[in-house]
C-alpha positions as a LaTeX table, in Angstrom:
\begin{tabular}{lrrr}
\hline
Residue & $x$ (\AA) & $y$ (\AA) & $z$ (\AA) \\
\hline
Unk1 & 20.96 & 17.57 & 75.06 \\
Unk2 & 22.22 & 20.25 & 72.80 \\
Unk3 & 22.39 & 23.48 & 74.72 \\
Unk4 & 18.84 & 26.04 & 74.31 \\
Unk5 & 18.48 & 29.71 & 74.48 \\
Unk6 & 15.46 & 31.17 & 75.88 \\
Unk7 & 13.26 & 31.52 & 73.02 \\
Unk8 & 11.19 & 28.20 & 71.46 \\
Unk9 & 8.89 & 29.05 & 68.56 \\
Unk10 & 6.32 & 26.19 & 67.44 \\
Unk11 & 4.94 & 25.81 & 64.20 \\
Unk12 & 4.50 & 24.13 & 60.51 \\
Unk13 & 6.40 & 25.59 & 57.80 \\
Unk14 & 3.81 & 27.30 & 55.68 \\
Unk15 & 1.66 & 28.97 & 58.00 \\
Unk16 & 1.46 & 32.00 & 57.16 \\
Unk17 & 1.07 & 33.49 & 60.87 \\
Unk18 & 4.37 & 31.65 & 61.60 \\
Unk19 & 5.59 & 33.64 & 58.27 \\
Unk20 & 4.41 & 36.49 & 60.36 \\
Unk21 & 6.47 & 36.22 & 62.97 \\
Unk22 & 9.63 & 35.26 & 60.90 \\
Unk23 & 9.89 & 38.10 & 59.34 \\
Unk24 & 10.16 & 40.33 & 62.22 \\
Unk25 & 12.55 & 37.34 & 63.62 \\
Unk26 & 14.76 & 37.70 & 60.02 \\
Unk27 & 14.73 & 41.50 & 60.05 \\
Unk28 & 17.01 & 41.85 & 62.66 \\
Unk29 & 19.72 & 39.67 & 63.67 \\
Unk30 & 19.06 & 40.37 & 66.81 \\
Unk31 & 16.26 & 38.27 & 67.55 \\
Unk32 & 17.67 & 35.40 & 65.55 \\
Unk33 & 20.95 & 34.80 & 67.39 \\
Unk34 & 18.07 & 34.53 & 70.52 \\
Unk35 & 15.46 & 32.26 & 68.22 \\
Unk36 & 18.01 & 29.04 & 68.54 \\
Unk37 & 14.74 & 26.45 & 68.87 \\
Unk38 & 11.87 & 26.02 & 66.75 \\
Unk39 & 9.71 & 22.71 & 66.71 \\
Unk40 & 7.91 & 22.03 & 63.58 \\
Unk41 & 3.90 & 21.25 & 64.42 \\
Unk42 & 2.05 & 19.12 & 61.73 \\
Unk43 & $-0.64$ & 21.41 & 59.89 \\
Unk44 & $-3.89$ & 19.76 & 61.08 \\
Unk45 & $-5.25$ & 18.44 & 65.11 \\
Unk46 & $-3.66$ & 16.72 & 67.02 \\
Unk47 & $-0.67$ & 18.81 & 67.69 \\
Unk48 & 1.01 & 16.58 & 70.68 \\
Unk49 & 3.67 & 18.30 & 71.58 \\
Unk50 & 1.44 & 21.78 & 72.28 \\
Unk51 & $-1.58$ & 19.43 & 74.40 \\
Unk52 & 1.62 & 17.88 & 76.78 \\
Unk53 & 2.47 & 21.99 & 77.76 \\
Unk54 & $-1.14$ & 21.92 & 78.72 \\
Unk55 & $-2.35$ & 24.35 & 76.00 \\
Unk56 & $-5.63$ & 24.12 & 74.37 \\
Unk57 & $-5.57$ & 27.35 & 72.10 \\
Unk58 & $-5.06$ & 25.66 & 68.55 \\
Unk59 & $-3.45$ & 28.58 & 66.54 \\
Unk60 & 0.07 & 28.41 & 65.50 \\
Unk61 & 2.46 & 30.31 & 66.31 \\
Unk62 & 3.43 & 29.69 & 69.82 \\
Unk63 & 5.81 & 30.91 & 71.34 \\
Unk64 & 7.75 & 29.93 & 74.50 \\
Unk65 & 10.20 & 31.84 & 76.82 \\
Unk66 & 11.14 & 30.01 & 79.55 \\
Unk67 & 7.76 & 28.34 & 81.35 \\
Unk68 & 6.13 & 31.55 & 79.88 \\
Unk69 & 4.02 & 30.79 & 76.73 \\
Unk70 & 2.17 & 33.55 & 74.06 \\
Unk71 & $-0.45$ & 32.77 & 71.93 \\
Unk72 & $-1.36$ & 34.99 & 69.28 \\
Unk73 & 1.02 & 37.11 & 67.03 \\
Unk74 & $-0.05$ & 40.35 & 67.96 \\
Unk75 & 1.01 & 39.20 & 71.47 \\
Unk76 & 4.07 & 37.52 & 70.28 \\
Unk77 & 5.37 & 40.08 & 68.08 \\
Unk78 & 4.61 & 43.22 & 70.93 \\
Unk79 & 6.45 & 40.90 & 73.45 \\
Unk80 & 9.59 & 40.33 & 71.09 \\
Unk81 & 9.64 & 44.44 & 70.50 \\
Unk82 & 9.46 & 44.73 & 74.83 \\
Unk83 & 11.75 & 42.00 & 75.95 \\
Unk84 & 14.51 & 42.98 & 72.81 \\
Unk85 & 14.94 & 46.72 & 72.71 \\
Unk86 & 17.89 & 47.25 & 71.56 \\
Unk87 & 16.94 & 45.29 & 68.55 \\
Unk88 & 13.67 & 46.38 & 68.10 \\
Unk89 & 12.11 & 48.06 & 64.95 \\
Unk90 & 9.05 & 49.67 & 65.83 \\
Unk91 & 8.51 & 53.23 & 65.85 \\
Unk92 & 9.46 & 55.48 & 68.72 \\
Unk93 & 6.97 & 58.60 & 67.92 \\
Unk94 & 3.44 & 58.16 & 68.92 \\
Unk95 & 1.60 & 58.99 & 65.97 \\
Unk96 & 3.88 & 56.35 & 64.13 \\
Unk97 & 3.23 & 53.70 & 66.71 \\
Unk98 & $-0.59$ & 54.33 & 66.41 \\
Unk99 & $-0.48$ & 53.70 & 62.66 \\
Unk100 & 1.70 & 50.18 & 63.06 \\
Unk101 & $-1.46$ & 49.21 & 65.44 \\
Unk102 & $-3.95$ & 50.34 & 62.62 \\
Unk103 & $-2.11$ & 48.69 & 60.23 \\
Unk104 & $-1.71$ & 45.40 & 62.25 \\
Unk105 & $-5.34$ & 45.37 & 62.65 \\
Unk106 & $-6.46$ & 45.99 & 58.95 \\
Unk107 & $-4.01$ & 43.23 & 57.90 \\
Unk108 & $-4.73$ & 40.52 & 60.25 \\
Unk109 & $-8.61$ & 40.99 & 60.80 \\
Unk110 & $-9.56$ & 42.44 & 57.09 \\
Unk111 & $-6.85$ & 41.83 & 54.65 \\
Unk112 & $-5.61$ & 37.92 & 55.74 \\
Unk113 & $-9.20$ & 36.76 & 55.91 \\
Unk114 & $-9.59$ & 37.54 & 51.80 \\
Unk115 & $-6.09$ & 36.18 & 51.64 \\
Unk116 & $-7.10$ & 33.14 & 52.80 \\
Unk117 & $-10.04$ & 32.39 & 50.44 \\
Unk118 & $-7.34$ & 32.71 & 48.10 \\
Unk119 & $-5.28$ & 30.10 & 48.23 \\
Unk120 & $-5.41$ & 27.56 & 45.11 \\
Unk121 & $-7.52$ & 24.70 & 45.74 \\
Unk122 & $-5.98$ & 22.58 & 43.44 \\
Unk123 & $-2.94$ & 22.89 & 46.42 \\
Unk124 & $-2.04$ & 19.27 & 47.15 \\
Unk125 & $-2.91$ & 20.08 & 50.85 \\
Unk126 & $-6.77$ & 20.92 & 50.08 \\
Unk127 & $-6.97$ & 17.97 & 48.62 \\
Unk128 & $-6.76$ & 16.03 & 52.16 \\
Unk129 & $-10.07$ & 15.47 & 53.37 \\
Unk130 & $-8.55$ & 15.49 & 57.09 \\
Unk131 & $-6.80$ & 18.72 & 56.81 \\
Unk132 & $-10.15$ & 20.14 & 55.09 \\
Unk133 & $-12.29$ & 19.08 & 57.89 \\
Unk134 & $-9.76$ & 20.81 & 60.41 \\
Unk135 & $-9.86$ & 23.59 & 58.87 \\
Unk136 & $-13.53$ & 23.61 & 58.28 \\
Unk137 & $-13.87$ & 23.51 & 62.02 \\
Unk138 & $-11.01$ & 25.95 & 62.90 \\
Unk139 & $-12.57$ & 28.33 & 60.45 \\
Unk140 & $-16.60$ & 27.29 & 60.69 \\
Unk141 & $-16.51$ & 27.75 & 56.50 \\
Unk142 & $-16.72$ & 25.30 & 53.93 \\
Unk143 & $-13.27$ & 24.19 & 52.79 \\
Unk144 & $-14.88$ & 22.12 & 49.81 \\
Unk145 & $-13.84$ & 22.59 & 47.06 \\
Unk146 & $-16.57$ & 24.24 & 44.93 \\
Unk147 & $-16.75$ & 26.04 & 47.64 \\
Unk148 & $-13.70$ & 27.68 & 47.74 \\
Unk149 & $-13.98$ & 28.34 & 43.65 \\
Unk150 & $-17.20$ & 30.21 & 44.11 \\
Unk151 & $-16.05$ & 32.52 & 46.88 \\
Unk152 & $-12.54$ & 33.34 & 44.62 \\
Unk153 & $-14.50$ & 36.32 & 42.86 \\
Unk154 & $-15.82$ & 38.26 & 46.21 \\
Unk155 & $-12.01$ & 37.92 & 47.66 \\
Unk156 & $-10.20$ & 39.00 & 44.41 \\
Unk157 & $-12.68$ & 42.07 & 44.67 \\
Unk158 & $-11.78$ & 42.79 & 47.80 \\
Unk159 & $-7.78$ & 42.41 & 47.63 \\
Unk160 & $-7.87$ & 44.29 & 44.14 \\
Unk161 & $-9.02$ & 47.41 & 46.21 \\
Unk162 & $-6.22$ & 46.28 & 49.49 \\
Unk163 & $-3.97$ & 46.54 & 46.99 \\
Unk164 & $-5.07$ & 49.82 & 45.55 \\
Unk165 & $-5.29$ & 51.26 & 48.63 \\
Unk166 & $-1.46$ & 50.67 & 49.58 \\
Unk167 & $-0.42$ & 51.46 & 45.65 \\
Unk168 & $-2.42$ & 55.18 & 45.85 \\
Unk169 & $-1.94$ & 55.97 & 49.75 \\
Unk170 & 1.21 & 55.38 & 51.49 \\
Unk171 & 3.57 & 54.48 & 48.76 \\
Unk172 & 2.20 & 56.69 & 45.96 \\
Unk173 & 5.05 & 59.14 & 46.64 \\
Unk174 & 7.52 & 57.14 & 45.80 \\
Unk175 & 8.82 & 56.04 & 49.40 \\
Unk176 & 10.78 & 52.91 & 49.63 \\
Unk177 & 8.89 & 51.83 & 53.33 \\
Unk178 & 6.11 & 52.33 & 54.72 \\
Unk179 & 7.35 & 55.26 & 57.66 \\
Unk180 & 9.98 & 56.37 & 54.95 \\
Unk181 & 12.94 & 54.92 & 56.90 \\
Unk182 & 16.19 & 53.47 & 55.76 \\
Unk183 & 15.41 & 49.83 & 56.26 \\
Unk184 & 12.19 & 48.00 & 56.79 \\
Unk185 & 10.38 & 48.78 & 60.22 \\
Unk186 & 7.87 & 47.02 & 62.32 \\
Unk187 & 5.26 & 49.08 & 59.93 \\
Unk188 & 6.43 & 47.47 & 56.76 \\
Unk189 & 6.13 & 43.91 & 58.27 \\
Unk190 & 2.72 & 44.58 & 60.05 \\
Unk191 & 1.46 & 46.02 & 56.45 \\
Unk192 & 3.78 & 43.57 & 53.84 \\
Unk193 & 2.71 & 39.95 & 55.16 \\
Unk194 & $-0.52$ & 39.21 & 53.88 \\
Unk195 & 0.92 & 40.63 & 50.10 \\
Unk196 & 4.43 & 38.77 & 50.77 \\
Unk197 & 2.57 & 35.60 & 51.51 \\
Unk198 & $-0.31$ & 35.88 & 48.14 \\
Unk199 & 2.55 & 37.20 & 45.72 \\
Unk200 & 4.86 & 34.24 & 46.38 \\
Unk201 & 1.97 & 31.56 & 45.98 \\
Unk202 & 1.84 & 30.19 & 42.30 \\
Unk203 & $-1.85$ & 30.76 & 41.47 \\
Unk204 & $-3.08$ & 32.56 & 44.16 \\
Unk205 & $-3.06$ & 35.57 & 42.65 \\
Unk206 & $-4.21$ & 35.78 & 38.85 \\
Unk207 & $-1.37$ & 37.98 & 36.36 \\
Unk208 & $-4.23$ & 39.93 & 34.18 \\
Unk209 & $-5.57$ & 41.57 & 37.60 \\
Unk210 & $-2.41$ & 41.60 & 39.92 \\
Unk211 & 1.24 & 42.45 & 39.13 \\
Unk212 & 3.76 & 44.88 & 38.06 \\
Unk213 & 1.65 & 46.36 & 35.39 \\
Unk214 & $-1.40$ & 46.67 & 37.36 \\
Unk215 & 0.22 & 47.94 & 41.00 \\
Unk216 & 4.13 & 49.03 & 40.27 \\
Unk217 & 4.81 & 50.44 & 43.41 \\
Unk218 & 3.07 & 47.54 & 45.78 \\
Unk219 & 5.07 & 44.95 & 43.68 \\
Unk220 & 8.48 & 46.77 & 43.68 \\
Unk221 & 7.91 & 47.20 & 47.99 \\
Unk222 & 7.35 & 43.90 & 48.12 \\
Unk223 & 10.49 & 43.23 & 46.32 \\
Unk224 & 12.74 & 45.17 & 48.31 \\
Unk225 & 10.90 & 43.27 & 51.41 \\
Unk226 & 12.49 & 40.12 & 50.07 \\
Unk227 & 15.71 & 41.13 & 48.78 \\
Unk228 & 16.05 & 42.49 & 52.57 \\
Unk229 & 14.55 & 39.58 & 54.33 \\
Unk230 & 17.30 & 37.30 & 51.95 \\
Unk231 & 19.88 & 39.44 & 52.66 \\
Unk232 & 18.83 & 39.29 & 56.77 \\
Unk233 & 18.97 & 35.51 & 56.33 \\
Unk234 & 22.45 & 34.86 & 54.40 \\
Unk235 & 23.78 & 36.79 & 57.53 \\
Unk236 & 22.19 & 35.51 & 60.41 \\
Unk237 & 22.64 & 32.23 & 62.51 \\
Unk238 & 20.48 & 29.01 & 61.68 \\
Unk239 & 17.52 & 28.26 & 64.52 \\
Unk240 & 17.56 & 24.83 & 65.67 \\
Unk241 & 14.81 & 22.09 & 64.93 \\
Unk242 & 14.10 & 20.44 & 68.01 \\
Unk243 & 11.92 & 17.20 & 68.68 \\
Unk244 & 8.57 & 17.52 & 70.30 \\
Unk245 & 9.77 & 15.83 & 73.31 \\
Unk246 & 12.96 & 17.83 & 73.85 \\
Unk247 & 11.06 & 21.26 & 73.46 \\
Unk248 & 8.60 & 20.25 & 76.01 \\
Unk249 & 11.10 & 18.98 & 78.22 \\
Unk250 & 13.33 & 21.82 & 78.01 \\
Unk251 & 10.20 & 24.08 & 79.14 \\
Unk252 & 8.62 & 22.26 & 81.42 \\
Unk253 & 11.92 & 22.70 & 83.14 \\
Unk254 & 12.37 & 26.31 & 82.91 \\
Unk255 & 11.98 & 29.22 & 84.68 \\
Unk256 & 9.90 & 31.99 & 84.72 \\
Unk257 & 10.20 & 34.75 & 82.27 \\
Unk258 & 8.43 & 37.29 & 83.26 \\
Unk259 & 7.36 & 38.29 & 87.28 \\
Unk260 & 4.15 & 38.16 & 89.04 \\
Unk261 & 1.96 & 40.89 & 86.93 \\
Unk262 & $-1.39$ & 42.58 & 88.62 \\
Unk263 & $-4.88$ & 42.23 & 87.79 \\
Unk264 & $-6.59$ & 45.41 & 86.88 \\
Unk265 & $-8.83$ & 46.34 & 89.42 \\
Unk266 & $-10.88$ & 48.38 & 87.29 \\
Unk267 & $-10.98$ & 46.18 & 84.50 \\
Unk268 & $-14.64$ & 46.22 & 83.76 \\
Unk269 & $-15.06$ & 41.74 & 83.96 \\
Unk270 & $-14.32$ & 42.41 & 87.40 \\
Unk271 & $-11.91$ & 39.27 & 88.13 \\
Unk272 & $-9.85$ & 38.66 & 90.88 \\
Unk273 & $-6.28$ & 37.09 & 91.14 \\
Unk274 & $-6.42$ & 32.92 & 91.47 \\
Unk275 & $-9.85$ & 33.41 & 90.34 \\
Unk276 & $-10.61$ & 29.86 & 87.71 \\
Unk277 & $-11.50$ & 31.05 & 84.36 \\
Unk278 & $-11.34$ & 29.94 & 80.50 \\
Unk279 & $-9.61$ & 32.56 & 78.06 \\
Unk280 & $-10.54$ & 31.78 & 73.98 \\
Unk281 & $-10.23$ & 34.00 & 70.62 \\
Unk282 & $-13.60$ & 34.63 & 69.34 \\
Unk283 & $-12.09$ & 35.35 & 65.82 \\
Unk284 & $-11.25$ & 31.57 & 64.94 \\
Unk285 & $-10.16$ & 28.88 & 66.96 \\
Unk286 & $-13.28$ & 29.19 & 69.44 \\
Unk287 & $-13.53$ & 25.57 & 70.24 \\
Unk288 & $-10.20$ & 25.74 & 72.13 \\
Unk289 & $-10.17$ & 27.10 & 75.08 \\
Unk290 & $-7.59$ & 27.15 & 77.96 \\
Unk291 & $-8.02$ & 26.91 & 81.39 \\
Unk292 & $-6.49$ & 28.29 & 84.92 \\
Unk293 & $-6.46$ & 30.34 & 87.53 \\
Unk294 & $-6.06$ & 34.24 & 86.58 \\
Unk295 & $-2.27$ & 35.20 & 87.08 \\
Unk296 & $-2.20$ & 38.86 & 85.35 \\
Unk297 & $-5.17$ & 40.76 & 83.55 \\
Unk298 & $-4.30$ & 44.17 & 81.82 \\
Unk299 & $-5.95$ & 46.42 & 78.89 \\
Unk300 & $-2.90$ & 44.22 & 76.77 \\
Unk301 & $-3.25$ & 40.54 & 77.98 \\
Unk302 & $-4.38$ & 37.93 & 80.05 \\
Unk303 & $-2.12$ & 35.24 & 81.55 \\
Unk304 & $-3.52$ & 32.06 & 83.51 \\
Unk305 & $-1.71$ & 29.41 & 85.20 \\
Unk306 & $-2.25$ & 26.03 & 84.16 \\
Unk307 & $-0.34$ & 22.61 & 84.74 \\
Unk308 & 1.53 & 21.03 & 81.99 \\
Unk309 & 1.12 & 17.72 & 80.96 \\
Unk310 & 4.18 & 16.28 & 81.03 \\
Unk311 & 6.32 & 17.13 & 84.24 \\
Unk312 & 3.26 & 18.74 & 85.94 \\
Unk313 & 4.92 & 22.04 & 86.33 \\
Unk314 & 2.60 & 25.20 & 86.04 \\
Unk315 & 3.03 & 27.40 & 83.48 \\
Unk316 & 2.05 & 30.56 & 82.27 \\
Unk317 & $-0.29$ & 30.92 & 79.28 \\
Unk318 & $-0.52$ & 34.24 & 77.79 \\
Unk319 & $-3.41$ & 35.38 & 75.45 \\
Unk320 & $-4.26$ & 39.30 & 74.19 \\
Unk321 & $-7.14$ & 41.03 & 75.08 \\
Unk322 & $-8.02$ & 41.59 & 71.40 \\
Unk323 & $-10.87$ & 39.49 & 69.60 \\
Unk324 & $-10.45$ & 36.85 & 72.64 \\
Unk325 & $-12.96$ & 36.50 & 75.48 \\
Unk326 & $-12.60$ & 35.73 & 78.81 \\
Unk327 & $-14.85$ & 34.79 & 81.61 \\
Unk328 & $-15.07$ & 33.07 & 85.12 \\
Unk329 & $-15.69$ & 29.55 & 85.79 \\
Unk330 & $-16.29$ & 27.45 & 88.35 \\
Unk331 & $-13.18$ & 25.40 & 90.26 \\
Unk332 & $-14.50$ & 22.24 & 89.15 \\
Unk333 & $-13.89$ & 23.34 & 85.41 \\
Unk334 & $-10.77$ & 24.70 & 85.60 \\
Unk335 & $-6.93$ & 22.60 & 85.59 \\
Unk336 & $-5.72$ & 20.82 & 89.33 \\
Unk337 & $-3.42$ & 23.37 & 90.22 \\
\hline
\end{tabular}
């Protein structure tokens, strides 16, 4: 087996979440010459590899470090910022930190959900009815077809004015990003994606409403986002594919990345270390839900240990406290530990 570095991200290609997470991984070389492993998932259920690491949460991105695995990429990108330092790009002042959160949370739980409704359904993908119904139950929407044409008009209102916002707010003066730096920070990537993602899509976004004529400054940011992402790229070293089977393998066999964390006493579920519970984002996704007994619990994230599949090792799932819910349940329920 070839050898691994620490870091094992799993996804499909064109998710745009995985996208996410990319471009903080291609911003800084950093993180790449870490990233060596990456195990391409297929786009719909089942996802194999993921169900023999004993995960139920159905999202993608994952990521893995060591037996340690994060769901959720405002978890995965906040734990690539801790564990990396001396490569990381967020801001250091706290009023600039406040408005990466703030911006993170407009994209991913405003902006991306318009985004979505906006991708072409004449996409060869749509056209699968298996993928449709997957997403139809990841989502609880309608992916049909007419569907999806009659909802274009509401989310092309509601980008027009996303976009407006960014063209008359925070780069009206002229600033090349987002916290005026030199190079593109952990703001530009938390605001950029969703825009990065529509503007490169062939039909996504229609010319007479978006472009350089009608939002100059958002178009020419997200240029300089590329060229700087390309540049990042041509520089950096290649991540590995791996097969399902050696990814799993290599984690099951892993260590720990992180140590034993606490469980806030005066977190307001009141839950106690080892107790069983089930830990599942309320957002999307809600039919998933993983299992174990209660490892860590802070204002950030809860982490649960579960038993993997293959190899029967415990592991350490990781979810954020935002938009997911958590609650206790009875030994019976929960994973044989």
């Amino acid at each position: 087996m070839a050898p691994h570095n620490d870091i094992v991200l799993f996804h499909y290609t064109f998710s745009p979440f995985a996208k996410r997470v990319g471009l903080l991984l291609k911003c800084d070389n950093m993180y790449l010459i870490k990233l060596s492993d990456r195990v391409l998932q297929p786009p719909a259920l089942p996802r194999e590899d993921i169900n023999a690491l004993g995960v139920k949460y159905r999202r993608i991105p994952i990521m893995s470090i060591g037996r340690d695995i994060y769901c959720d990429t405002r978890l995965i990108l906040d734990k690539l910022e801790e564990k990396f330092p001396s490569g990381a790009l967020g801001a250091s002042q706290p009023d600039q930190k406040a408005l990466e959160k703030l911006l993170e949370q407009w994209t991913v739980d405003e902006v991306f959900v318009r985004a979505s409704q906006l991708i072409p359904p004449e996409m060869p993908l749509l056209k699968d009815p298996k993928f449709a119904k997957d997403r139809e139950e990841f989502m609880g929407r309608s992916w049909a077809k007419p569907d999806l044409i009659n909802g274009r008009p509401e989310a092309l209102a509601h980008m027009r004015q996303f976009f407006g916002l960014l063209e008359a707010t925070f780069l009206a003066d002229g600033r090349q990003w987002v916290l005026k730096t030199d190079t593109p920070s952990l703001a530009d990537i938390h605001a950029v994606w969703p825009f990065h993602w529509l503007a490169g899509m062939r039909g996504a976004l229609p010319p007479s409403l978006f472009g350089k004529k009608n939002f100059p400054k958002v178009y020419a940011w997200i240029d300089r986002f590329s060229k700087a992402v390309k540049e990042a790229e041509q520089s950096a070293p290649k991540p590995t594919t791996l097969k399902g089977a050696e990814a799993v393998k290599y984690v099951t066999q892993a260590t720990f990345a992180e140590p034993k964390g606490d469980v806030d006493a005066e977190d307001s579920l009141g839950l106690k270390e080892g107790q069983y519970i089930e830990s599942w984002p309320i957002d999307s996704g809600s039919n998933h839900r993983d299992r174990g007994q209660l490892f860590a619990l802070t204002r950030q994230e809860v982490v649960l240990t579960t038993q993997a599949k293959i190899g029967h090792r415990d592991i350490h799932i990781h979810h954020p406290r935002t938009n997911f819910r958590i609650r206790a349940v009875d030994q019976g329920d929960g994973p044989k530990l």
